[in-house]
Backbone as ProteinMPNN parsed JSONL, in Angstrom:
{"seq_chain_A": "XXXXXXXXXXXXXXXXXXXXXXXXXXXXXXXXXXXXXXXXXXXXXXXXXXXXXXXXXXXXXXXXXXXXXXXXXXXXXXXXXXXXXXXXXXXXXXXXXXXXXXXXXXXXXXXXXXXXXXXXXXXXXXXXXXXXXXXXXXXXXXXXXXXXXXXXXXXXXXXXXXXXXXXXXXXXXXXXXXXXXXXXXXXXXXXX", "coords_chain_A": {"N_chain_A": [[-151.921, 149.932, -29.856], [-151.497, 146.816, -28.697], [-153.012, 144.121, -28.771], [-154.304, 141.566, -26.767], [-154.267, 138.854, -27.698], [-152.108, 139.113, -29.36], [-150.078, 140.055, -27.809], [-149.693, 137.63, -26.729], [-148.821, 135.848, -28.407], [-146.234, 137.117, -28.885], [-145.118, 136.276, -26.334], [-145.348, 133.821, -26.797], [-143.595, 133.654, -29.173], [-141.314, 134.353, -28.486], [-140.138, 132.333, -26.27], [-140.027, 130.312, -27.621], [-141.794, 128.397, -28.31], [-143.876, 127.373, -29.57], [-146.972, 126.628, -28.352], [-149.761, 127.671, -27.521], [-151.223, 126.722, -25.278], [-149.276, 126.435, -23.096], [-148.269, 129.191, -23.452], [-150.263, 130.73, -22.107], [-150.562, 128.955, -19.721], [-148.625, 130.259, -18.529], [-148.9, 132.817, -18.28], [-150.938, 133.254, -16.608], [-150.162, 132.089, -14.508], [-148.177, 133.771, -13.643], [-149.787, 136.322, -13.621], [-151.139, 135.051, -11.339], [-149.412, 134.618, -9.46], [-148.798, 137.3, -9.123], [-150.411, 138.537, -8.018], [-151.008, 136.627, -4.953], [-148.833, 137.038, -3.392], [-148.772, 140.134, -2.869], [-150.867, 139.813, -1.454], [-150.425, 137.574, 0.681], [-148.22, 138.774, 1.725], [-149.832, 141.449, 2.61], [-151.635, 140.344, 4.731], [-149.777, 138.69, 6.652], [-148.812, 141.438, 7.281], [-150.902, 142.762, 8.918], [-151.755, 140.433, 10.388], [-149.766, 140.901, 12.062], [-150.224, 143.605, 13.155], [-152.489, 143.438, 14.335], [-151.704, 141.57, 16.597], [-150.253, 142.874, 17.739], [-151.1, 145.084, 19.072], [-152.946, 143.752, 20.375], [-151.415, 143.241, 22.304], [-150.652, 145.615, 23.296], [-152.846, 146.921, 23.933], [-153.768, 145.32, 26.678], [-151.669, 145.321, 28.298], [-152.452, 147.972, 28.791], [-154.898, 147.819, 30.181], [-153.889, 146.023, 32.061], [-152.197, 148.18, 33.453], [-154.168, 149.8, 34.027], [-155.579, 148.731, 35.948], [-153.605, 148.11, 38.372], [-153.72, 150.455, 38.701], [-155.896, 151.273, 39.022], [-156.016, 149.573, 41.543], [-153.806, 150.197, 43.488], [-154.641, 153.111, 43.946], [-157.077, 153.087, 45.56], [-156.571, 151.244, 47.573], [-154.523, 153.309, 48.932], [-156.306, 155.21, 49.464], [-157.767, 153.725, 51.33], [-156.081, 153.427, 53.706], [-155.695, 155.931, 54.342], [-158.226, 156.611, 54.941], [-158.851, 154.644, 57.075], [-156.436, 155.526, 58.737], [-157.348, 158.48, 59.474], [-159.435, 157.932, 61.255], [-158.825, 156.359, 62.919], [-157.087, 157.943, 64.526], [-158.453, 160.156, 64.715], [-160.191, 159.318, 66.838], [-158.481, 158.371, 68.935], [-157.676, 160.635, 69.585], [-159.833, 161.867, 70.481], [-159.614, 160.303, 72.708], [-157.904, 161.093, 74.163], [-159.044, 163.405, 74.724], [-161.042, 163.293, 76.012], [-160.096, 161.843, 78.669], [-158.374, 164.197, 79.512], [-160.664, 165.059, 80.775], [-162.363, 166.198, 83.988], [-163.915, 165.843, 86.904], [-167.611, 165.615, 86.671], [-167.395, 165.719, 84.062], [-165.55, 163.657, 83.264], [-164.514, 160.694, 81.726], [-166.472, 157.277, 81.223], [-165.825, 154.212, 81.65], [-167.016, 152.66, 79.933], [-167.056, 154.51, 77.55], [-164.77, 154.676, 77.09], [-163.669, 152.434, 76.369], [-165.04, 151.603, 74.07], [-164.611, 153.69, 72.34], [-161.797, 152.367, 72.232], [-161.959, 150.268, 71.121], [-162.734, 150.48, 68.522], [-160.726, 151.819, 67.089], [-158.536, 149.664, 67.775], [-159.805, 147.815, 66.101], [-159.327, 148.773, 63.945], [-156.527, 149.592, 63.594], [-155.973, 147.071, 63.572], [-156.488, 146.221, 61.029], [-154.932, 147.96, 59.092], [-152.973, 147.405, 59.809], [-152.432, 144.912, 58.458], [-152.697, 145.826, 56.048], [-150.212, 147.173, 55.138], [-146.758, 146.268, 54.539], [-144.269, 145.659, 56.462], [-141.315, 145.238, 55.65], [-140.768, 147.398, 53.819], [-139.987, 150.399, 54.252], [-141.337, 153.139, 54.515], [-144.102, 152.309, 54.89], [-143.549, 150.439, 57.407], [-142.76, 152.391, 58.632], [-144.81, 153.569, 59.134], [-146.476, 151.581, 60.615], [-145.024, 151.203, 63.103], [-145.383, 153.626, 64.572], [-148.038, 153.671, 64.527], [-148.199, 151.36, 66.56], [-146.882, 152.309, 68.848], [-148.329, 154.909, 69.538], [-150.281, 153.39, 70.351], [-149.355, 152.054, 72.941], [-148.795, 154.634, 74.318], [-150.824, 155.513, 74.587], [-152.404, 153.318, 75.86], [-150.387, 153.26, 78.257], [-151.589, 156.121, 79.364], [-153.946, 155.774, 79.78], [-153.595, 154.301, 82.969], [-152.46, 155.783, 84.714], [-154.08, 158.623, 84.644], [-153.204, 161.394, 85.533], [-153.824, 165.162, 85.618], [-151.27, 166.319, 84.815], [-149.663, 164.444, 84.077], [-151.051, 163.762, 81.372], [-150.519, 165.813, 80.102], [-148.145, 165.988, 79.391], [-147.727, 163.716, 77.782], [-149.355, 164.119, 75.861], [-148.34, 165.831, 73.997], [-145.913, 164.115, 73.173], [-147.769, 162.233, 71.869], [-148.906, 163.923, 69.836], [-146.22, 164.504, 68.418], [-145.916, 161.974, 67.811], [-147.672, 160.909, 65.898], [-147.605, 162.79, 64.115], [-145.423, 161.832, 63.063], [-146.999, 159.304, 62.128], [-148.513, 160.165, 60.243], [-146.402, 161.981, 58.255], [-145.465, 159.282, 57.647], [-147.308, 158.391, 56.116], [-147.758, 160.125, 54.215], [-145.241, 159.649, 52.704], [-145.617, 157.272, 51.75], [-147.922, 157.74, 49.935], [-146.632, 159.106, 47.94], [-144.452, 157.033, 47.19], [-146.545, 155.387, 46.053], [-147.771, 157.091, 44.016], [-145.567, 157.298, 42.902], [-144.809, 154.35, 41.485], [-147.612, 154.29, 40.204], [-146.818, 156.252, 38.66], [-145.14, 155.274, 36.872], [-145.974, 152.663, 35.28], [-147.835, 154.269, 33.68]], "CA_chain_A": [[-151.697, 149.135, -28.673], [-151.194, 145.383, -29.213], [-154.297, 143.101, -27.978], [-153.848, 140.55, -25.848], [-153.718, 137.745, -28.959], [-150.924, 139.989, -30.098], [-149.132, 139.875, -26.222], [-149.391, 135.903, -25.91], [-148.401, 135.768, -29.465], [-144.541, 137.546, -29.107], [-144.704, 135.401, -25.596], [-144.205, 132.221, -27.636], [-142.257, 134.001, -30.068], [-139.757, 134.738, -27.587], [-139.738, 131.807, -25.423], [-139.577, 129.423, -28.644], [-142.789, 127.032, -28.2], [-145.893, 127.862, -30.146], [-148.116, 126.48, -27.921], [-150.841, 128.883, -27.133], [-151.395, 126.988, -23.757], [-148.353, 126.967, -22.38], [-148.178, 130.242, -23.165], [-151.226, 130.804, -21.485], [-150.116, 129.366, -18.386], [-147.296, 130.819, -17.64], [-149.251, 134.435, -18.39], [-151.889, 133.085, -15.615], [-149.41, 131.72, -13.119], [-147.467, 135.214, -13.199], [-151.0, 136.82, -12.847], [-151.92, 134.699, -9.61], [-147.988, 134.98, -8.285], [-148.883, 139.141, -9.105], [-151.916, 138.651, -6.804], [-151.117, 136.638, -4.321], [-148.088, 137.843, -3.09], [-148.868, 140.778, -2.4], [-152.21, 139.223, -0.19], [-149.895, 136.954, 1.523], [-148.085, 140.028, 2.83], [-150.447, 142.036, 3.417], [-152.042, 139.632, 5.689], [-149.195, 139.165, 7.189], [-148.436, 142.436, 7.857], [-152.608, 143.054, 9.435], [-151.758, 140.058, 11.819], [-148.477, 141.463, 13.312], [-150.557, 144.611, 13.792], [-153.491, 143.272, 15.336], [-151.072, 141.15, 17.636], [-149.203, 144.25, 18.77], [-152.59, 145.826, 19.332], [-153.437, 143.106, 21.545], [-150.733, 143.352, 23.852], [-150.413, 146.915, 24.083], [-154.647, 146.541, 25.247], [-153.509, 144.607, 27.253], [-150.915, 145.88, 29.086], [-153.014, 149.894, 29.443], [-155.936, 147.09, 31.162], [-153.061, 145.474, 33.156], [-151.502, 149.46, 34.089], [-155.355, 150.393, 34.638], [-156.4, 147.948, 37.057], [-152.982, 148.483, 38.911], [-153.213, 152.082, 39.43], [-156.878, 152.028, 40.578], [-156.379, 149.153, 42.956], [-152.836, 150.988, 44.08], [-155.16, 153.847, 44.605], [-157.493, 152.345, 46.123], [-155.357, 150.756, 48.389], [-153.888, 154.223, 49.823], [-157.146, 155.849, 49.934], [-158.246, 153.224, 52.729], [-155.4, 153.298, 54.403], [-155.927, 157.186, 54.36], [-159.713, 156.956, 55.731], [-158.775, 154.497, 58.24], [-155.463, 156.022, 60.077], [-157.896, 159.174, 59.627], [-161.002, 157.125, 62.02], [-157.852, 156.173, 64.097], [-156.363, 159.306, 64.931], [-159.775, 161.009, 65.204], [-160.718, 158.08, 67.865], [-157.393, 158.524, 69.879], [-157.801, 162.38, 69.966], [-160.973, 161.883, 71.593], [-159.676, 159.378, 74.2], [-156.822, 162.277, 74.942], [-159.598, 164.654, 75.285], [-161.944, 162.706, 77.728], [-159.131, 161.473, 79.617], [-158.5, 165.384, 80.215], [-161.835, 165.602, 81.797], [-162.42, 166.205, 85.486], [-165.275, 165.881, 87.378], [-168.804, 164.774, 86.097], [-167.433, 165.021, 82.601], [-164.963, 162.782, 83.734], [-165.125, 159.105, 80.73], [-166.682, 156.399, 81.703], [-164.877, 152.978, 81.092], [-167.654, 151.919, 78.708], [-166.513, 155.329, 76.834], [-163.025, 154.729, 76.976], [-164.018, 151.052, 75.997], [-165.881, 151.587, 72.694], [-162.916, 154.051, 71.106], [-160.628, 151.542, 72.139], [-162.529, 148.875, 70.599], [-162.559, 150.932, 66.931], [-159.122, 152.259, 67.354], [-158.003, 148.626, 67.524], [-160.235, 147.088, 64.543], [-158.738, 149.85, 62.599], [-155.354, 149.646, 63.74], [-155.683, 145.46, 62.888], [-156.742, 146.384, 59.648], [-154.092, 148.856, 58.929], [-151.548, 146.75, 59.538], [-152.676, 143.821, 57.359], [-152.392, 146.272, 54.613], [-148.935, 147.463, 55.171], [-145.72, 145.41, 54.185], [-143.324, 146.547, 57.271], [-140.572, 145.344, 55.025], [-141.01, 148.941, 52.962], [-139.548, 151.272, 54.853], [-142.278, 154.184, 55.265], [-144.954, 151.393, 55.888], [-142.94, 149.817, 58.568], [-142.41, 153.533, 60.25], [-146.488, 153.951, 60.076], [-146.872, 150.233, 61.528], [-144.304, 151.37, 64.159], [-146.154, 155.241, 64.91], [-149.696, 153.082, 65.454], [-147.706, 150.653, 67.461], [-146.179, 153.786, 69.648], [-150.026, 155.256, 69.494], [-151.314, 153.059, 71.331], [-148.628, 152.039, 74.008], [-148.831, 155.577, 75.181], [-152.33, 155.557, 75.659], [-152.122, 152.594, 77.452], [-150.161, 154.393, 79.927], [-152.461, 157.17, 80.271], [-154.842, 154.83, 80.996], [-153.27, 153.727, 84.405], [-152.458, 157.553, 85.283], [-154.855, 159.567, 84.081], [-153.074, 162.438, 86.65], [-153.561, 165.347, 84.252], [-149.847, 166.647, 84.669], [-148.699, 163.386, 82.857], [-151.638, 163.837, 80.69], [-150.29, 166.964, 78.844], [-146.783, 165.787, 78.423], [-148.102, 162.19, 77.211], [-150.08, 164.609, 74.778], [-147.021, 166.329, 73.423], [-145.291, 163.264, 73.116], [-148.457, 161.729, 70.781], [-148.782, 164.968, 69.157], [-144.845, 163.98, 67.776], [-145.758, 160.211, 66.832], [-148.891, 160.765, 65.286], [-146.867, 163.767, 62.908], [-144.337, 160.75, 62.425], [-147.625, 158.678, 61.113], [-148.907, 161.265, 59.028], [-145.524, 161.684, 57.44], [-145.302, 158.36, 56.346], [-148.626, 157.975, 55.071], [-147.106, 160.778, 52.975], [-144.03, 158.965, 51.946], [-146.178, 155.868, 50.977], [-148.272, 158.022, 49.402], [-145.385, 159.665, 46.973], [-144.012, 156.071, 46.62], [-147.712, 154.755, 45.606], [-147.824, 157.682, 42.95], [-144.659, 156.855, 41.499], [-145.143, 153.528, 41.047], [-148.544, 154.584, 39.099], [-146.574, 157.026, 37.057], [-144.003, 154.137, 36.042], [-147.116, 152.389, 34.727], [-148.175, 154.997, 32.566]], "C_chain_A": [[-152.027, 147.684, -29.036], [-152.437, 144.699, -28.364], [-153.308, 142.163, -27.222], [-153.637, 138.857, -26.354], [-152.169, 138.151, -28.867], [-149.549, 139.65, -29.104], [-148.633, 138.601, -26.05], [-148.375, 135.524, -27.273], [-146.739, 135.79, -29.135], [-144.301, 137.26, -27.83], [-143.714, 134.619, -26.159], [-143.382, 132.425, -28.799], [-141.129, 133.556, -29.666], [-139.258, 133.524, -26.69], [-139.428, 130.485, -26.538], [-139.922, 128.514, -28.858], [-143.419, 127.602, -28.855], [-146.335, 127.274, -29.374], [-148.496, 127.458, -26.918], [-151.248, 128.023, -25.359], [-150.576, 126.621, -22.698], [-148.194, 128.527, -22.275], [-149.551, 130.97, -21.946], [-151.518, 130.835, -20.107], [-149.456, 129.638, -17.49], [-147.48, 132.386, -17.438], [-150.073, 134.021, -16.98], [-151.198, 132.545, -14.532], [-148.732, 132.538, -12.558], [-148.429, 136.087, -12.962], [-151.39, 136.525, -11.069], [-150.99, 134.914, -9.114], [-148.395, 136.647, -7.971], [-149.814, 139.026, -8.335], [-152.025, 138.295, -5.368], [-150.091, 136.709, -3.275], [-148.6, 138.776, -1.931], [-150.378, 140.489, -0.928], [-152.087, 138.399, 0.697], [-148.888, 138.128, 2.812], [-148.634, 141.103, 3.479], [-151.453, 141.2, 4.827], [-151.603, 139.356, 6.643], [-148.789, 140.084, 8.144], [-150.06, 142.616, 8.948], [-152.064, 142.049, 10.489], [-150.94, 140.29, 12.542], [-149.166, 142.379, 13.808], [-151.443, 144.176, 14.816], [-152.87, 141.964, 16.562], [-150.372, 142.255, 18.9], [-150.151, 145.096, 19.159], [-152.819, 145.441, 20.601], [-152.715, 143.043, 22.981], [-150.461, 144.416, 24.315], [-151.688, 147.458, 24.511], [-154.305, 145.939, 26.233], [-152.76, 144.702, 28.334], [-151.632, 147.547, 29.396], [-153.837, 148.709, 30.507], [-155.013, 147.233, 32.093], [-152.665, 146.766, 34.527], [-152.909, 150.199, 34.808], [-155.765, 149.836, 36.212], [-155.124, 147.682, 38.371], [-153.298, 149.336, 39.703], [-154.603, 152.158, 40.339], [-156.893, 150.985, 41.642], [-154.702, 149.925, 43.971], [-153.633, 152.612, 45.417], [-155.995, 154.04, 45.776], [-157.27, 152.066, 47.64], [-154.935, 151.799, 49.647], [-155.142, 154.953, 50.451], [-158.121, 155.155, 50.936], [-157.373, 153.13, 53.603], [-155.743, 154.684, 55.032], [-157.095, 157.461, 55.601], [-159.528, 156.262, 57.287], [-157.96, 154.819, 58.869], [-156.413, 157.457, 60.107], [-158.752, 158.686, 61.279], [-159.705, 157.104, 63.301], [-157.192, 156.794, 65.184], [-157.276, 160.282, 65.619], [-160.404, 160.312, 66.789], [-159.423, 158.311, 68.937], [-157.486, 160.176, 70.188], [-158.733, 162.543, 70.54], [-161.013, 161.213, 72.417], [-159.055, 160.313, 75.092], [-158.386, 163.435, 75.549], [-160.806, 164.25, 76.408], [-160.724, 161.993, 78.889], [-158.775, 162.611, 80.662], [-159.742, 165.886, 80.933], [-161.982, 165.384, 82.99], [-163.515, 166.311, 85.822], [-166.339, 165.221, 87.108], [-168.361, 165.007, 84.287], [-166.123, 164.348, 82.708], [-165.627, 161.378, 82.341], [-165.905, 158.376, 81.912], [-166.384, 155.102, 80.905], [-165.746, 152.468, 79.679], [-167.242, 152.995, 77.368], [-165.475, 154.685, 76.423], [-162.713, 153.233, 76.138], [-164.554, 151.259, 74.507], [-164.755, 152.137, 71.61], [-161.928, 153.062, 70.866], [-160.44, 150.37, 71.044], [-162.213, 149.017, 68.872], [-161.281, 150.593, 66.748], [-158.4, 150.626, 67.096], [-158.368, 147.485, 66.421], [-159.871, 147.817, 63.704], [-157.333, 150.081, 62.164], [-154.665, 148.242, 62.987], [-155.462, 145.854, 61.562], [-155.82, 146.731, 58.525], [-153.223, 148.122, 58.369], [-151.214, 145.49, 58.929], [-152.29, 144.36, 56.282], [-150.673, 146.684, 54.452], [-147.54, 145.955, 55.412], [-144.381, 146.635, 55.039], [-142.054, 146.011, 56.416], [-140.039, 147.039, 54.037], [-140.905, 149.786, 53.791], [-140.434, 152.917, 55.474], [-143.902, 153.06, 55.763], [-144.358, 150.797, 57.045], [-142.834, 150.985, 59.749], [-143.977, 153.684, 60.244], [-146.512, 153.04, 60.454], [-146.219, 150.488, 63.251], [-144.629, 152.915, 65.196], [-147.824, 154.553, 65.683], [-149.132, 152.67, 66.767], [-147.494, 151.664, 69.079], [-147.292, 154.582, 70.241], [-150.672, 154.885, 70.756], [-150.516, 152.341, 72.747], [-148.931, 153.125, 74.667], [-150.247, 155.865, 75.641], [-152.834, 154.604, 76.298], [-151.602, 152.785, 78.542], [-150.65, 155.182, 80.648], [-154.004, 156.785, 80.452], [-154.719, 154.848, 82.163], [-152.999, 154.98, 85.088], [-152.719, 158.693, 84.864], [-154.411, 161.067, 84.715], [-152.668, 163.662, 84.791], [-152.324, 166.194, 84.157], [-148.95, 165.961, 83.622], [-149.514, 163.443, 81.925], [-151.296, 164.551, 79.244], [-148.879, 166.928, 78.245], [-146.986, 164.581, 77.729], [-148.694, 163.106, 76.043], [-149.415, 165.406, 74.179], [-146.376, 165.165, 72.513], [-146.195, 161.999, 71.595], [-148.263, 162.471, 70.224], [-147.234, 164.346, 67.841], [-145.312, 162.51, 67.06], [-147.17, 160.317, 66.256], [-148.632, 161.756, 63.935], [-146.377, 162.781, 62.287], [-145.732, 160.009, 61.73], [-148.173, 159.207, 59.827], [-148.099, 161.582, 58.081], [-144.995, 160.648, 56.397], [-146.085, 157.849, 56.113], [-148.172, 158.856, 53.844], [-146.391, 160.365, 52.074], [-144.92, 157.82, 51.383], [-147.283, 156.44, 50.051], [-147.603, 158.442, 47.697], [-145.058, 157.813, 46.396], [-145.56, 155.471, 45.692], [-147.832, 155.743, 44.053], [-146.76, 157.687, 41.861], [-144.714, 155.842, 40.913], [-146.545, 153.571, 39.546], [-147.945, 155.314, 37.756], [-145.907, 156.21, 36.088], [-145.225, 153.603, 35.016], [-147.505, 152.521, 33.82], [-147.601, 154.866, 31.361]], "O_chain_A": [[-152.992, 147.528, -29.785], [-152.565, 144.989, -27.175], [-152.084, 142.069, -27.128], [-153.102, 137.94, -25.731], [-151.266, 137.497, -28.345], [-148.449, 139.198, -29.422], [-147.582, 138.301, -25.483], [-147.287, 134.97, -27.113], [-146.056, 134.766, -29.117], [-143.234, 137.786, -27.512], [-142.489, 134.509, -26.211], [-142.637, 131.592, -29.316], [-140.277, 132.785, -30.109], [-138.084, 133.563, -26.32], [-138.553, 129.686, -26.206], [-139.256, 127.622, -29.383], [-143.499, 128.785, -28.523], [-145.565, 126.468, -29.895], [-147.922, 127.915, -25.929], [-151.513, 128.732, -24.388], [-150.991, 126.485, -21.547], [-148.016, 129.081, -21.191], [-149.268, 131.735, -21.024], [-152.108, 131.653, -19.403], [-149.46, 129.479, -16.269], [-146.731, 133.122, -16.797], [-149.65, 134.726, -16.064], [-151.82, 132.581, -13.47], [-148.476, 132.485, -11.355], [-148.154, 136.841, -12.029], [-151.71, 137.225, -10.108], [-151.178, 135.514, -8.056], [-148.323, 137.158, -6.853], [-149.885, 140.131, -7.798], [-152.667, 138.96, -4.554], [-150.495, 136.416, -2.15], [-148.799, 138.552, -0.737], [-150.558, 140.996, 0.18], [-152.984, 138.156, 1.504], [-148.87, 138.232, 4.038], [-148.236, 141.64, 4.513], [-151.813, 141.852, 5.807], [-152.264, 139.471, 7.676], [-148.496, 139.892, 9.324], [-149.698, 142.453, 10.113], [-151.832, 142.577, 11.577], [-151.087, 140.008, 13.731], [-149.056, 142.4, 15.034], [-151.265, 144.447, 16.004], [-153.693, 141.501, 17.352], [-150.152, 142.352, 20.107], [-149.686, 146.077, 19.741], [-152.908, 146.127, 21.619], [-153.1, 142.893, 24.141], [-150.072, 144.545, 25.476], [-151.725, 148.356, 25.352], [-155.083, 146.4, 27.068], [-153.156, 144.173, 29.373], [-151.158, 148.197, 30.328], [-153.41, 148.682, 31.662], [-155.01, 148.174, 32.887], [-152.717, 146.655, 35.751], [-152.872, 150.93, 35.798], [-156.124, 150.423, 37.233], [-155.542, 147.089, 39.366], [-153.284, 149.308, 40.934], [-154.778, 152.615, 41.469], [-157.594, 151.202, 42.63], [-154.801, 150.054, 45.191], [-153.465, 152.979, 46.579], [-155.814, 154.823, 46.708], [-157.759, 152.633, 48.617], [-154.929, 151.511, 50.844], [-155.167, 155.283, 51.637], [-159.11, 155.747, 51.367], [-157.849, 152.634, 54.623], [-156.078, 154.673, 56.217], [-157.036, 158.112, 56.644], [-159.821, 156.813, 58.348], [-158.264, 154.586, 60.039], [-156.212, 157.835, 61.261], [-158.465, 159.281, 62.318], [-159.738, 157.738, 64.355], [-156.854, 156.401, 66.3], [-157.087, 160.967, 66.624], [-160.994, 160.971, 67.645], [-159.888, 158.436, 70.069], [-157.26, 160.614, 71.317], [-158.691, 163.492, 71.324], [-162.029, 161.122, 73.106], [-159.326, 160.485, 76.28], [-158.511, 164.02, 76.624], [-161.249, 164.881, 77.368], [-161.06, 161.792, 80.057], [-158.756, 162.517, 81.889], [-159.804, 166.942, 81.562], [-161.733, 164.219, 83.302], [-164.29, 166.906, 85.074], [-166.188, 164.011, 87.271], [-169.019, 164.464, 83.4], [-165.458, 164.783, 81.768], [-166.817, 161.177, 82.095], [-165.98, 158.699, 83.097], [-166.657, 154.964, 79.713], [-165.245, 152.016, 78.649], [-167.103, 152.487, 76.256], [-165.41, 154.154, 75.314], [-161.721, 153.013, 75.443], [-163.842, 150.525, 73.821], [-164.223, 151.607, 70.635], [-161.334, 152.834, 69.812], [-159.507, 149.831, 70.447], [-161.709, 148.173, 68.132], [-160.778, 149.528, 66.391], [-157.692, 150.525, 66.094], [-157.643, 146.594, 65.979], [-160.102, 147.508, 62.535], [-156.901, 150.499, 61.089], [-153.652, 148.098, 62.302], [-154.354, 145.823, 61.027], [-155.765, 146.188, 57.422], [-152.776, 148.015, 57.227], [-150.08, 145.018, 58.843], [-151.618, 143.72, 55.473], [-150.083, 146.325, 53.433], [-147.528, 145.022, 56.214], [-143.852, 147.684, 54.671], [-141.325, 146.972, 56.663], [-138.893, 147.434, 53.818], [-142.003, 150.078, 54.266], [-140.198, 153.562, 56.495], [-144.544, 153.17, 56.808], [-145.259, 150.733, 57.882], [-142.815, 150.893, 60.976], [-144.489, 153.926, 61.336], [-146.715, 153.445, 61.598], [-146.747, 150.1, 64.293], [-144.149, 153.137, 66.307], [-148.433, 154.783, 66.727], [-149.353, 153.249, 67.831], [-148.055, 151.475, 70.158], [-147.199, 154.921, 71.42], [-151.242, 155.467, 71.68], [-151.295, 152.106, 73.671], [-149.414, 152.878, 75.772], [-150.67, 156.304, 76.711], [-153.628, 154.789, 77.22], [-152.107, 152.578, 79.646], [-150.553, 155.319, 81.867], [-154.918, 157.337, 81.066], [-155.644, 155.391, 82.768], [-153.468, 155.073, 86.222], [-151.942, 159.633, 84.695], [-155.192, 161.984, 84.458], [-152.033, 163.489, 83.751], [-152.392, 166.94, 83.181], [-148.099, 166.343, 82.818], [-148.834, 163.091, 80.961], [-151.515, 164.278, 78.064], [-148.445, 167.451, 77.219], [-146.137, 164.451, 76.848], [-148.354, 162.597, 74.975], [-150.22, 166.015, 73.473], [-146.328, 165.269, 71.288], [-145.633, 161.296, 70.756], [-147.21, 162.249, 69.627], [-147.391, 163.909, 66.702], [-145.021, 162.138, 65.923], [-147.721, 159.22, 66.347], [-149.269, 161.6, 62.893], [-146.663, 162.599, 61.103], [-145.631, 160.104, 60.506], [-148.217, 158.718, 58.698], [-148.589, 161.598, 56.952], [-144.499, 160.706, 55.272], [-145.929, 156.667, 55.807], [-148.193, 158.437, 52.687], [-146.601, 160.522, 50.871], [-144.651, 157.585, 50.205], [-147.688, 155.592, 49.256], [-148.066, 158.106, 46.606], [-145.443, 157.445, 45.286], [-145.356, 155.144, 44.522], [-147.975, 155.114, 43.004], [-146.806, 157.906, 40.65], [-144.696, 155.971, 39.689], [-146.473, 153.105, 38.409], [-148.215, 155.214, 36.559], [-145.986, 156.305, 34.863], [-145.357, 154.203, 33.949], [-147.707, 151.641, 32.982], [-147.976, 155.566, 30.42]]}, "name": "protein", "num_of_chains": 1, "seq": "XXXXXXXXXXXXXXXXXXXXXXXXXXXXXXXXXXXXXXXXXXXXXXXXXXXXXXXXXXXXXXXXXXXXXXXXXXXXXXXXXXXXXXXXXXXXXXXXXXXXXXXXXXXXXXXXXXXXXXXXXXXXXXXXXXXXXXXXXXXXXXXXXXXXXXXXXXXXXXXXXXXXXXXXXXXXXXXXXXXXXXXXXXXXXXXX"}
């Protein structure tokens, strides 16, 4: 095996200089090209990755902090047409009372009072543009008209068809808490 005299040697043979340091640095300039090359692309290549890293962190954060304020989002809407519904079902059912358990206005006054900070609330969150939020904005709305009526004629004949008649628009809100529910979960799955 030929030394490395021997190597630089049948360099300048071949290229047709004797000088030992030309030859020399044209062996050491094809050394550092052989070196750094390859350390220019790999470097390269390391910062495309850790760029494409950064934005696909970046975007799970973005899809994270979506889904749980999406969630979020439905699961107060959830608690409060719950409070709402629960609060109107107990105005229907003291309204039906006769006698000494008969409401008393400060009763009938206090539900009302929730019922309507809950109803505000509600409907801050909902974008009636969106088609199943707009039919629950329009089911509260409906909600509480009719029990403003059976306010003024508590007679309990109209009582029990007025309580039919919620029964129906309070299904219709419950339905499209459903539908906005479904739409809220697809949106999350898109996300994913």
């Amino acid at each position: 095996m030929p030394t490395e005299i021997e190597l630089l040697q049948k360099i300048a043979d071949n290229v047709g200089n004797n000088s030992p340091l030309l030859v020399a640095m044209v062996a050491g300039d094809s050394a550092l090209a052989g070196a750094l090359i390859p350390a220019i692309l790999s470097y390269l290549g390391i910062r495309h990755t850790v760029r494409s890293q950064g934005k696909i962190e970046r975007q799970k954060l973005q899809a994270t902090v979506v889904s749980a304020e999406r969630l979020r989002w439905l699961q107060d809407i959830r608690t409060r047409l719950s409070i709402v519904y629960a609060k109107m079902d107990m105005q229907f059912n003291l309204l039906q009372r006769q006698g000494a358990q008969a409401p008393t206005q400060q009763q009938l006054d206090d539900f009302s009072n929730e019922i309507m900070l809950q109803v505000n609330v509600i409907y801050l969150m909902l974008n009636p543009a969106k088609q199943a939020q707009g039919q629950l904005r329009c089911s509260l709305q409906k909600s509480l008209q009719l029990l403003s009526t059976c306010f003024g004629q508590p007679q309990q004949a109209q009582l029990a068809s007025s309580y039919v008649t919620y029964t129906a628009i309070k299904q219709s809100a419950f339905d499209a808490l459903t539908n906005i529910g479904t739409e809220t979960w697809e949106k999350i799955s898109e996300l994913q």
